[in-house]
VOMARGU-446619 format. One record per atom (N, C-alpha, C): residue in three letters; atom name; x, z, y. Coordinates in steps of 0.2 Angstrom, whole numbers, plus 5000, padded with zeros to 4 digits. Each point is the difference from the previous one (the first is absolute). Layout:
N
NODE  code  site  east    up  north
NODE   ALA    CA     X     Z      Y
...
END
This chain:
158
NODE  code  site  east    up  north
NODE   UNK     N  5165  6515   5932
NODE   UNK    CA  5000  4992   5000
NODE   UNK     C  5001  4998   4993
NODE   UNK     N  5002  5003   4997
NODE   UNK    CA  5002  4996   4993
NODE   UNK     C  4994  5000   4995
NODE   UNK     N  4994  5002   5002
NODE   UNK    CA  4994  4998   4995
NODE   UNK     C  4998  4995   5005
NODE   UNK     N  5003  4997   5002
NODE   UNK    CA  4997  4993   5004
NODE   UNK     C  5006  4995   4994
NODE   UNK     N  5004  5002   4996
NODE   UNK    CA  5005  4994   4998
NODE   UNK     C  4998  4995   4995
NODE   UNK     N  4996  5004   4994
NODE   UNK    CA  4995  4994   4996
NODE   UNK     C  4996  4997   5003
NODE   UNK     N  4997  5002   5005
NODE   UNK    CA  4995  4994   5004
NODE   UNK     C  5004  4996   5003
NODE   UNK     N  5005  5002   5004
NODE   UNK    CA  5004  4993   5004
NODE   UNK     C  5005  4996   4996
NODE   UNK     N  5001  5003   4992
NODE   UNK    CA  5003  4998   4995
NODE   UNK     C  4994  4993   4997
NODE   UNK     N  4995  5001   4997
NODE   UNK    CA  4995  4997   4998
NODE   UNK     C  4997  4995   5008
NODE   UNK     N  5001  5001   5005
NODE   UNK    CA  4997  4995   5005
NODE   UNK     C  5007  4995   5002
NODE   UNK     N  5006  5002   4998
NODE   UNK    CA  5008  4997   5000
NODE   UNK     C  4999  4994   4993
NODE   UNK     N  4997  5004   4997
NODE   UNK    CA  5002  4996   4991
NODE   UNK     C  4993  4994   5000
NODE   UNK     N  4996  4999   5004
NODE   UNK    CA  4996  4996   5003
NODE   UNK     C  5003  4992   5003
NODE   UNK     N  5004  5006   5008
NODE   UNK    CA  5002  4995   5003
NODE   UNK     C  5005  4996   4997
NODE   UNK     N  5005  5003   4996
NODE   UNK    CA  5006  4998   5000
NODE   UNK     C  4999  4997   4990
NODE   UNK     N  4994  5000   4997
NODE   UNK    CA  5001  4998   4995
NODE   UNK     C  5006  5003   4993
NODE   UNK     N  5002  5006   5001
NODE   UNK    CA  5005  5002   4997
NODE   UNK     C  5000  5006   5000
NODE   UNK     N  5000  5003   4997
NODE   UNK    CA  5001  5009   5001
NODE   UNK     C  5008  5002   4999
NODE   UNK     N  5003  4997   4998
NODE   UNK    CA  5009  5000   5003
NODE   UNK     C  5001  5000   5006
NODE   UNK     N  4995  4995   5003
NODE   UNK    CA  5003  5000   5008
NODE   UNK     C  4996  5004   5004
NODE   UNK     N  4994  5003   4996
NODE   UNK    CA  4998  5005   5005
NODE   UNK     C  4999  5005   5002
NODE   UNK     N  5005  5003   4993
NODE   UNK    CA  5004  5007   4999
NODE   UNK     C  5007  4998   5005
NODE   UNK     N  5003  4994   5002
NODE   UNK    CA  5004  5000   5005
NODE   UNK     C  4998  5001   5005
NODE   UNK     N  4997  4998   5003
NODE   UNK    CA  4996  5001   5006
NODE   UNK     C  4995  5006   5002
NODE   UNK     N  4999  5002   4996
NODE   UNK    CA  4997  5007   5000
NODE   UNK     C  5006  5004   5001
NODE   UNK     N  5005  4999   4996
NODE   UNK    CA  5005  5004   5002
NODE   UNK     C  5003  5001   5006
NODE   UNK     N  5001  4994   5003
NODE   UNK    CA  5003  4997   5006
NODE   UNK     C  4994  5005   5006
NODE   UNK     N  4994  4998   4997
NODE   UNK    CA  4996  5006   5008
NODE   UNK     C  5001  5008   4998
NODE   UNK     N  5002  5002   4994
NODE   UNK    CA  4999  5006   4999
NODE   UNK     C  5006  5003   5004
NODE   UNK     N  5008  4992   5000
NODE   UNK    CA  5005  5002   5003
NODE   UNK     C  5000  4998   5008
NODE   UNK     N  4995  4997   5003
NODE   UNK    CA  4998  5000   5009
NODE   UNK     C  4996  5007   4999
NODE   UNK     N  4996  5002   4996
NODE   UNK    CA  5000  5006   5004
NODE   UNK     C  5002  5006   5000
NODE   UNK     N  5008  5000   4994
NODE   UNK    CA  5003  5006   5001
NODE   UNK     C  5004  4999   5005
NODE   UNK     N  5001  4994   5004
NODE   UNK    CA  5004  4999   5005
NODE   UNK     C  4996  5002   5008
NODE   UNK     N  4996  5002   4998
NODE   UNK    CA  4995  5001   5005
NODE   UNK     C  5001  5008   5003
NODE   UNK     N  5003  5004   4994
NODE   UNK    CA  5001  5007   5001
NODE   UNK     C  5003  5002   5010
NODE   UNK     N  4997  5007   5000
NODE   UNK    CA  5001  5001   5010
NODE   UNK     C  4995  4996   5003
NODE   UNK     N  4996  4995   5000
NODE   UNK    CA  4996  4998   5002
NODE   UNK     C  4995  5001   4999
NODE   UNK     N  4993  5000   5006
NODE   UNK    CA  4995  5003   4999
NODE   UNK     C  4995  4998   4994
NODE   UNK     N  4995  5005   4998
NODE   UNK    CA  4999  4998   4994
NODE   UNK     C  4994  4994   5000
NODE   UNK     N  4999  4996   4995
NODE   UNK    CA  4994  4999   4998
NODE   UNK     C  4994  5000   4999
NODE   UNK     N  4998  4996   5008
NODE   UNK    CA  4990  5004   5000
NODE   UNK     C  4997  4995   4994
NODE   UNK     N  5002  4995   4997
NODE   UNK    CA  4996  4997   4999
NODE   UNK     C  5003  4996   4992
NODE   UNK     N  5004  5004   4995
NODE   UNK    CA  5005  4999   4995
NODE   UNK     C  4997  4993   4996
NODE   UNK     N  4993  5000   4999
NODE   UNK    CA  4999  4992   4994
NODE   UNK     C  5002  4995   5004
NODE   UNK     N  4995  4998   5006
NODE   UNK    CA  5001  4994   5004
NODE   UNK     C  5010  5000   5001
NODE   UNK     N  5002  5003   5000
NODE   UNK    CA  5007  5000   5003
NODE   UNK     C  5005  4998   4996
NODE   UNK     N  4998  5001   4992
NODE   UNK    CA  5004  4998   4993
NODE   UNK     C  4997  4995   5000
NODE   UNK     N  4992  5000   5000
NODE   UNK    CA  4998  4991   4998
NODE   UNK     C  5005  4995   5005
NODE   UNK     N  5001  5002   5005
NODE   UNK    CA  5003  4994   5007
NODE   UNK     C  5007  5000   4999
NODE   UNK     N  5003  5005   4997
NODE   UNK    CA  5007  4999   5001
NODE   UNK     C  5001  4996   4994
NODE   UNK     N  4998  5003   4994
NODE   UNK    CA  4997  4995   4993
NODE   UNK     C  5001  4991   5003
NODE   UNK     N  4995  4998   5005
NODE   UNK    CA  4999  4995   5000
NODE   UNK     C  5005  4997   5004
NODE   UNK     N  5001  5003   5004
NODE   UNK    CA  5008  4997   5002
NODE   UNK     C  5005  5001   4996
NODE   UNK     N  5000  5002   4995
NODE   UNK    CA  5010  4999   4994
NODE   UNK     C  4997  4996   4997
NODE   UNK     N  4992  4998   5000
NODE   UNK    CA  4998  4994   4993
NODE   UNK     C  5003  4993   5004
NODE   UNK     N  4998  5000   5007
NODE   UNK    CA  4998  4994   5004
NODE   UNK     C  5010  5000   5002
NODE   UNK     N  5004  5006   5001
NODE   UNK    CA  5008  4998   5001
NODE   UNK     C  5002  4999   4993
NODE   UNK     N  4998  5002   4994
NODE   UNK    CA  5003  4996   4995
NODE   UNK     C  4999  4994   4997
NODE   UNK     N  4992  4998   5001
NODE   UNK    CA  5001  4993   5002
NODE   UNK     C  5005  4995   5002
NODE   UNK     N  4999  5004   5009
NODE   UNK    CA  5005  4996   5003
NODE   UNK     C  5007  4996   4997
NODE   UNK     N  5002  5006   4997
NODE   UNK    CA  5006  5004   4996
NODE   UNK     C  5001  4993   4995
NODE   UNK     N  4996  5000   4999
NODE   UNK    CA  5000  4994   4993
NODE   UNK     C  4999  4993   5002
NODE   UNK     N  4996  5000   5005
NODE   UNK    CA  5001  4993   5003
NODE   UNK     C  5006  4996   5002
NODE   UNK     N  5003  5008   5004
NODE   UNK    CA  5006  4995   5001
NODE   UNK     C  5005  5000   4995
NODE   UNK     N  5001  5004   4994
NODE   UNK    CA  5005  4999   4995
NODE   UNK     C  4999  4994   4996
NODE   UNK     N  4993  4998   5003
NODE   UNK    CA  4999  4992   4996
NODE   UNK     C  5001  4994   5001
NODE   UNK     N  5001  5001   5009
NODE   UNK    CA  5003  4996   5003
NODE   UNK     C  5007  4998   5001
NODE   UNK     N  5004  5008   4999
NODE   UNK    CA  5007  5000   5002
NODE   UNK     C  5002  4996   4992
NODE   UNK     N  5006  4995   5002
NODE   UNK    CA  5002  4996   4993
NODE   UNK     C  5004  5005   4998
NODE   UNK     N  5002  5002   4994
NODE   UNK    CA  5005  5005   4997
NODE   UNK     C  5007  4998   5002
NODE   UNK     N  5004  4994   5000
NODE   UNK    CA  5005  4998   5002
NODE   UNK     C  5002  5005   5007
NODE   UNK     N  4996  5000   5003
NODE   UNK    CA  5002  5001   5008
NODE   UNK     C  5001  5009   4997
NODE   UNK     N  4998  5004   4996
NODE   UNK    CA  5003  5007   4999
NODE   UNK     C  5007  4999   4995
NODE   UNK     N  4998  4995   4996
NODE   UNK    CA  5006  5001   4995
NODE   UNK     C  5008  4998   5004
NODE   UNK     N  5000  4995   5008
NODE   UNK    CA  5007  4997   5001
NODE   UNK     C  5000  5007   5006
NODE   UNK     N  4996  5003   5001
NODE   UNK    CA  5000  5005   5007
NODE   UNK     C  5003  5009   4997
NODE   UNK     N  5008  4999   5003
NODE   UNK    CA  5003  5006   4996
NODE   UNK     C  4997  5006   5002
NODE   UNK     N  4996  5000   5005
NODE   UNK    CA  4996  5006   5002
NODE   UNK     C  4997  5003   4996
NODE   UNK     N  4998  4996   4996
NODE   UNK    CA  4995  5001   4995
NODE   UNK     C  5004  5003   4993
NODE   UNK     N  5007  5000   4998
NODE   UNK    CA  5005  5003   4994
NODE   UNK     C  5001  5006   5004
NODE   UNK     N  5001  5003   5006
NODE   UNK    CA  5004  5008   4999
NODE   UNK     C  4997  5001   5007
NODE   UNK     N  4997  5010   5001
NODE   UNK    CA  4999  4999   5007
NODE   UNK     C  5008  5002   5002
NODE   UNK     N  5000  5002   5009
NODE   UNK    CA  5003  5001   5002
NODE   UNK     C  5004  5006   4999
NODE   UNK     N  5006  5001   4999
NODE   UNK    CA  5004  5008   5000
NODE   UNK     C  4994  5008   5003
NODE   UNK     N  5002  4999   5005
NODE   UNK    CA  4992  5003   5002
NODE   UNK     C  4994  5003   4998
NODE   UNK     N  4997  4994   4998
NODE   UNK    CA  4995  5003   4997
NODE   UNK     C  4998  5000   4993
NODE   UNK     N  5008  4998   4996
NODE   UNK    CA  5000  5001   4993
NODE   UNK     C  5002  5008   5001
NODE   UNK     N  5002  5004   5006
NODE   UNK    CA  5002  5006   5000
NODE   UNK     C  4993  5005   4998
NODE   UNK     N  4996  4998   5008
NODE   UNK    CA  4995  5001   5000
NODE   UNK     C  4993  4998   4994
NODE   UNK     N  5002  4997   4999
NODE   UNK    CA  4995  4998   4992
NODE   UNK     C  5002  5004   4993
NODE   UNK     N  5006  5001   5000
NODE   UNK    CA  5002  5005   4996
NODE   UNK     C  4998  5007   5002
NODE   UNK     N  5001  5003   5006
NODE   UNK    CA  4999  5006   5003
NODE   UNK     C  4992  5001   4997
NODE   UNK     N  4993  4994   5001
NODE   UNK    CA  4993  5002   4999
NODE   UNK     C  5002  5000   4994
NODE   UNK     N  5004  4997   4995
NODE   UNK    CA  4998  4999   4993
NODE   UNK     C  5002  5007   4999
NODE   UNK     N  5005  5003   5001
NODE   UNK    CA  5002  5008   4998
NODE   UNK     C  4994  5005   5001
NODE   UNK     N  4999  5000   5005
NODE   UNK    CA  4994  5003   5004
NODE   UNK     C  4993  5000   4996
NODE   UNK     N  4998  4993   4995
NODE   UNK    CA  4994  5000   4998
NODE   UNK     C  5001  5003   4994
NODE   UNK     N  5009  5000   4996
NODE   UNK    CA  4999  5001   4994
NODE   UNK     C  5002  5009   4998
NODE   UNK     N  5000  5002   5007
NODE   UNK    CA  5000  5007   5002
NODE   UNK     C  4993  5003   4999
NODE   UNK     N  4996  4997   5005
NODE   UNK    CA  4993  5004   5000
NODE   UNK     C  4997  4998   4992
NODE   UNK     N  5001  4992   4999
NODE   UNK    CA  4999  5000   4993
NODE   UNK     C  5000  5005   4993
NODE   UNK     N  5008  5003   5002
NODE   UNK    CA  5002  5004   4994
NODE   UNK     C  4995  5008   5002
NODE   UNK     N  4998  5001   5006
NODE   UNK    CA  4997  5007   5000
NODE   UNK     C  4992  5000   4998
NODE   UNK     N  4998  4994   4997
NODE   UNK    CA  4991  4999   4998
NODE   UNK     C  5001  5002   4994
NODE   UNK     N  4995  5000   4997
NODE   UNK    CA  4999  5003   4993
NODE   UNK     C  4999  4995   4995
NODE   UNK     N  5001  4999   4995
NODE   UNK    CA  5004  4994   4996
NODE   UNK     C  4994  4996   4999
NODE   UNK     N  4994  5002   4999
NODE   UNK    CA  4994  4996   5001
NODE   UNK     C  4999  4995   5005
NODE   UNK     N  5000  5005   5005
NODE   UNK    CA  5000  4995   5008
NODE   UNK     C  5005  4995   4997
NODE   UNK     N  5007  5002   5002
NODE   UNK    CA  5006  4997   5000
NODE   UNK     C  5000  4993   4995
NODE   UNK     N  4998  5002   4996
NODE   UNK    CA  4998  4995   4993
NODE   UNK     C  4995  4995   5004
NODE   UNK     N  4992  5001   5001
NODE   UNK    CA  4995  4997   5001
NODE   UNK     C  5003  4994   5006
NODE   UNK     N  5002  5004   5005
NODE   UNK    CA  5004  4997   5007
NODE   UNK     C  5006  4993   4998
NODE   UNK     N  5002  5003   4995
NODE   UNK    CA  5005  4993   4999
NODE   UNK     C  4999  4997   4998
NODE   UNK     N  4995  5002   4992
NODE   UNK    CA  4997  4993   4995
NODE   UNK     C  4996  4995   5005
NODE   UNK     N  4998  5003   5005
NODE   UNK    CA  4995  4997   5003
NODE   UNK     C  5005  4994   5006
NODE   UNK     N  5007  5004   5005
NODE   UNK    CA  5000  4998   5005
NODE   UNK     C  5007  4993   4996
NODE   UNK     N  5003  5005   4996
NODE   UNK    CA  5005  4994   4996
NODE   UNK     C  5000  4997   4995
NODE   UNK     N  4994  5003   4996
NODE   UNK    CA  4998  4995   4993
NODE   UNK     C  4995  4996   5001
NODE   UNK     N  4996  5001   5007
NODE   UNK    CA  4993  4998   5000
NODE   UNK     C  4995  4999   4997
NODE   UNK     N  5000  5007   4995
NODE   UNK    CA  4993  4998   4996
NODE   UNK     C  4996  5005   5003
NODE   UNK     N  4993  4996   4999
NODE   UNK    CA  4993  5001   5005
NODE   UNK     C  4998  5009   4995
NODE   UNK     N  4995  5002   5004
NODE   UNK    CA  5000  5007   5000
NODE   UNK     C  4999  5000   4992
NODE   UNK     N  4998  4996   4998
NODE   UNK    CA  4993  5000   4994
NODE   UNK     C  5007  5002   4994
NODE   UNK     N  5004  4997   5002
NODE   UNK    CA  5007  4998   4997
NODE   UNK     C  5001  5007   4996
NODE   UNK     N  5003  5002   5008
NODE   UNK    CA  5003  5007   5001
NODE   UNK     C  4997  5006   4998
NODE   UNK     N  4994  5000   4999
NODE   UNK    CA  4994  5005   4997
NODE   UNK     C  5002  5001   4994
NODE   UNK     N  4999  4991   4997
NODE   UNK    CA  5000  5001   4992
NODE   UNK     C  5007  5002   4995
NODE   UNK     N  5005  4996   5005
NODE   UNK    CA  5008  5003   4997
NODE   UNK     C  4998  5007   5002
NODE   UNK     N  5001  5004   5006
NODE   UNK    CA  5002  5007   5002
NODE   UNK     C  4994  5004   4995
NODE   UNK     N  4992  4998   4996
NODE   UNK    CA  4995  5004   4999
NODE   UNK     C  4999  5003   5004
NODE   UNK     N  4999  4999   5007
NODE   UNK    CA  4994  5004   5005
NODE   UNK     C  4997  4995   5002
NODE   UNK     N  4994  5002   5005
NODE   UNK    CA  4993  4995   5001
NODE   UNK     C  5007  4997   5008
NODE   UNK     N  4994  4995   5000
NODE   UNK    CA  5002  4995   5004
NODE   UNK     C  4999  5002   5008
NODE   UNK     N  4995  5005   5000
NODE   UNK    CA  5001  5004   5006
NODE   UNK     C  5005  5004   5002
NODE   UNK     N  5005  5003   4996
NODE   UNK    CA  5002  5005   4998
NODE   UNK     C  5007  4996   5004
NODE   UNK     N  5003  4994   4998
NODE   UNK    CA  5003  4995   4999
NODE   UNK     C  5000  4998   5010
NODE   UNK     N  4996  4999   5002
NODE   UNK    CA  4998  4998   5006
NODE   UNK     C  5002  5005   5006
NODE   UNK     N  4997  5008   4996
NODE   UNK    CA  5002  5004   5005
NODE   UNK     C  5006  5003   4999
NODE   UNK     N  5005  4997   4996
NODE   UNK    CA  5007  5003   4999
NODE   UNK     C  5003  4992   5005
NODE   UNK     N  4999  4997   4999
NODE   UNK    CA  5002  4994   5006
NODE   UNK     C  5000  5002   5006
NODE   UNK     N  4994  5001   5000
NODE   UNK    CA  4999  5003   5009
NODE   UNK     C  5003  5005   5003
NODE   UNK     N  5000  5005   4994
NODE   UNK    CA  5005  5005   5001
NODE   UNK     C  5007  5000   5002
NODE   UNK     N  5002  4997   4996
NODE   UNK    CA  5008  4994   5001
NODE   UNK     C  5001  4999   5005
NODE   UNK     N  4996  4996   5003
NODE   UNK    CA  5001  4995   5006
NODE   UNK     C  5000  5005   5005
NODE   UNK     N  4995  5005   4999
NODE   UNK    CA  4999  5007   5010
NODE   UNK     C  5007  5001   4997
NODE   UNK     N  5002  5005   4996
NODE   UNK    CA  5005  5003   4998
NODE   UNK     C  5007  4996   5003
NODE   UNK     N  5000  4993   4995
NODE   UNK    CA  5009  4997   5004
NODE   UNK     C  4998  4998   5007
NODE   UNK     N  4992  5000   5002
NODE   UNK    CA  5002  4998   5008
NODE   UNK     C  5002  5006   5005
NODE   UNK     N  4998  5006   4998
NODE   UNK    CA  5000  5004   5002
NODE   UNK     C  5006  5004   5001
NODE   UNK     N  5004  4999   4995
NODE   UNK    CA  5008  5002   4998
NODE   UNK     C  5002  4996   5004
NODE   UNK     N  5002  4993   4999
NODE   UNK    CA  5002  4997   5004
NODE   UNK     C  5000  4999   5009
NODE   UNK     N  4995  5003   5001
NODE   UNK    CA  4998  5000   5006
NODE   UNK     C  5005  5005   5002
NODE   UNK     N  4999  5005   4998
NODE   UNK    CA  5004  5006   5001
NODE   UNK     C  5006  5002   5000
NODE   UNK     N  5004  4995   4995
NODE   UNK    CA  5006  4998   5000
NODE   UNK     C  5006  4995   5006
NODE   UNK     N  4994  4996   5000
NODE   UNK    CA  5003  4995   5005
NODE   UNK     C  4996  5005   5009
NODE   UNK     N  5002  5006   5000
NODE   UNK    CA  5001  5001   5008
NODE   UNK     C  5005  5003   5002
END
């Protein structure tokens, strides 16, 4: 399925006016369908990325509507919003260990590309040109990333 991801890349950089957001979003289906693992396979892989595509464009939308609506006051006096809970600052640390686990067993290339990408956010083109590999290169070391820690992680949290 990943020689479908420049075409849904370039029909994403259409909808959404941006190729920043549509390396997001592309990413985001590549990450619906590593979650998809154990389930039966895909009879019918393009039509099934174009639609879940079209659903993260039309939920981030939504996403954004309502951030536009909500006044920022009502987040800044709402202490929920300064610290989560004991619990799940437990729990949020535990996935944090866990990612930067499977992180350290990728090979520094990946591991490189993955972060410039997830924490620095520069677009693939970015990452090509600092790292000197092609931009595909770049693309398939992200994807990589993502099966790998989802995979890791899966297997760790049973």
């Amino acid at each position: 399925m990943e020689h479908y991801y420049r075409e849904l890349l370039s029909f994403l950089c259409a909808r959404l006016g941006s190729r920043h957001a549509a390396e997001d979003v592309a990413h985001d289906v590549w990450v619906r369908l590593l979650e998809r693992s154990g389930q039966p396979p895909i009879k019918r892989p393009r039509p099934f990325l174009y639609r879940t595509a079209l659903n993260l464009v039309i939920d981030r939308h939504r996403r954004q509507l309502v951030r536009q609506v909500e006044p920022l006051e009502v987040l800044e006096d709402d202490e929920r919003w300064h610290s989560p809970a004991p619990s799940q600052q437990l729990h949020l640390e535990q996935r944090l260990a866990m990612v930067r686990r499977a992180l350290d067993e990728l090979s520094g290339t990946c591991r490189e590309c993955f972060l410039l990408r997830k924490l620095e956010g520069l677009s693939h083109g970015e990452i090509a040109a600092r790292l000197g590999i092609s931009q595909g290169m770049v693309e398939k070391h992200i994807v990589n990333a993502m099966k790998h820690c989802r995979g890791r992680i899966r297997g760790w949290d049973r």
